[in-house]
N, C-alpha and C positions, 0 to 999 in steps of 0.2 A: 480354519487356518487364518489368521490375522492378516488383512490384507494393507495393511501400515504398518511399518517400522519405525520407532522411537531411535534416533538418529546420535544421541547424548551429544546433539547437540544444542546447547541450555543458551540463553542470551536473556537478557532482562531491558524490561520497559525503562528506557529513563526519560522520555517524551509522552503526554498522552493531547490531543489538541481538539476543537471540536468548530465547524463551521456553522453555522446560525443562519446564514442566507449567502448563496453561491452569488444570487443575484447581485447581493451590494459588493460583496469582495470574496474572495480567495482566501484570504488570510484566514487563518485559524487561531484560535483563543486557546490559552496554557489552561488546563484542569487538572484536581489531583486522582479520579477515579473517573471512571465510564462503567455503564449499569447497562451491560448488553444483552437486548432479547434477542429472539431471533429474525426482528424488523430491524435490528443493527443497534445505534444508541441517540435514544427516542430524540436527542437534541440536536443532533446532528443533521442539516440538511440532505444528508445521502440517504436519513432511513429511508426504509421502507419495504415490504417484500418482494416491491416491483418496482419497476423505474420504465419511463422512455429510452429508446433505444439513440445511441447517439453513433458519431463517424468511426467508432471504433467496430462496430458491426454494423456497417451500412453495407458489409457483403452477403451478410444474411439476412439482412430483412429492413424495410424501408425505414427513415429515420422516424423516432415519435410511436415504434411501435413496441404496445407495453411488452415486459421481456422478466424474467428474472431478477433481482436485483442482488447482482454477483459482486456488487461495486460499493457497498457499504460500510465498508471503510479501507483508507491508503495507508500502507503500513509501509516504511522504509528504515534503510540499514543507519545507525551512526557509523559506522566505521567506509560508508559510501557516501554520505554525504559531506563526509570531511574529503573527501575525492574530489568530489562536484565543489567543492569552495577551492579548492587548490587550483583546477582545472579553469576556474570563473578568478583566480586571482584576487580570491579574498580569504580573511582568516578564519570566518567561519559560515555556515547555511545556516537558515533561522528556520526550521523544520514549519513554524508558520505561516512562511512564506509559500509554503508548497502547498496546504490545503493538507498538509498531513494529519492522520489521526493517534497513527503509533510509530513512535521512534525505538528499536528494539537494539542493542547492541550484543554484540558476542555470537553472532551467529555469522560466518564467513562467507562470501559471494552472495548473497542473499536475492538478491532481483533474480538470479536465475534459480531458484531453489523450482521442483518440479509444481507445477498444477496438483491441485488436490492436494497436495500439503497440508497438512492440520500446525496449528500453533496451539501449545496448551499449555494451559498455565499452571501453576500450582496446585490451584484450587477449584483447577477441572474447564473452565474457562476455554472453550474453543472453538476458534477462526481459521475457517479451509481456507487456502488460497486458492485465489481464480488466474491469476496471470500476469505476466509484468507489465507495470504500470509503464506504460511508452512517455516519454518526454513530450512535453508539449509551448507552446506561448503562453499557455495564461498565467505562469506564475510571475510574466515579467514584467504587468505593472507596478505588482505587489513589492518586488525585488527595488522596484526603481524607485518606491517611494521613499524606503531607508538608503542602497544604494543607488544612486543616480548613476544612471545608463549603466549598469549592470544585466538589468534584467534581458536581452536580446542573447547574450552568450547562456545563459542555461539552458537551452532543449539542446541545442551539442555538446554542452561541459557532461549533463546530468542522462548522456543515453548510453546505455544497458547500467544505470545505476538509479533509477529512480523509483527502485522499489516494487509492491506489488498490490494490487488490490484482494480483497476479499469479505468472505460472508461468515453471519455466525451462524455456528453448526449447536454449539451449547452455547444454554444462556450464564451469565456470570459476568461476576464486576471485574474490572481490570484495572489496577493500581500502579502508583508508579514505583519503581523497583522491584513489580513482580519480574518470578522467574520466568521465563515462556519457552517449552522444549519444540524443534523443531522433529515433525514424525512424517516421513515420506511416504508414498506409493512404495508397495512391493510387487512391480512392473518394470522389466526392462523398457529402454528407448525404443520408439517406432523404428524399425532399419528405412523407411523408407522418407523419411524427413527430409534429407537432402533434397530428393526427388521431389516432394511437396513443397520446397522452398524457391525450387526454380534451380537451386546449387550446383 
């Protein structure tokens, strides 16, 4: 019995971006394809199969400790990130600015779409979700360099809308204007979340 459901809900790529070194900048470079194994896409400073463990699980395991590399690329909504520019009082977000990898539109609520989530593309192409990508400061030197003193309002303009991270489960290129179907968990919600959240 299939343990995912194809969702029909379709959204297509119209961003695909790639970073070169986190160290010199955030910023991400515009490309028209990415060639992804399943060490992510080989140009991209996030590949790899592994990574350093950083603050976002420092309640599991000490920082610097190697881990999975569930973080291989950031994928976010257009239709959220025209939110986050509204919210931050400008006409539009430059998906570059974020460290983005893939800009997918037509897919609704999307930062909260479940874990374990597959995105697939047309031509087979797919990327499980790991979890949503929490806002943070670093993208506000990047912000401040096109707009000036902008960049401090994004980690509140851009939270619970800044999308999600994830890894490749198939390998395959990913183009701009593919289609990419979203296919969920066939798993109810934990009942006990609330309780786990402190709520």
């Amino acid at each position: 019995m299939p343990a995912l459901l194809s969702t029909g809900f379709t959204g297509r790529i119209t961003w695909l971006g790639v970073n070169k070194d986190r160290k010199d900048t955030l910023r991400n470079m515009a490309v028209d394809e990415m060639t992804l194994t399943f060490a992510g896409f080989a140009s991209e400073s996030r590949a790899g199969h592994t990574r350093p463990s950083c603050s976002r699980v420092v309640g599991q395991y000490p920082r610097g400790t190697k881990i999975r590399n569930t973080r291989q690329l950031c994928i976010v909504s257009a239709e959220e990130l025209a939110v986050i520019a509204v919210n931050m009082g400008l006409d539009a977000i430059d998906p570059a600015w974020l460290g983005s990898s893939v800009v997918v539109e037509g897919i609704p609520d999307f930062t909260t779409v479940p874990p374990a989530s597959r995105l697939i593309t047309q031509n087979g192409t797919a990327i499980t979700v790991d979890m949503e990508n929490r806002p943070c400061n670093l993208p506000a030197p990047v912000i401040n360099e096109d707009m000036p003193d902008k960049g401090r309002a994004f980690k509140l303009a851009a939270k619970g809308l800044r999308g999600v991270t994830g890894w490749v489960e198939r390998e395959g290129l990913l183009r701009l204007g593919d289609e990419i179907t979203l296919h969920i968990p066939d798993q109810p919600a934990w009942p006990h979340l609330d309780q786990a959240r402190g709520i």
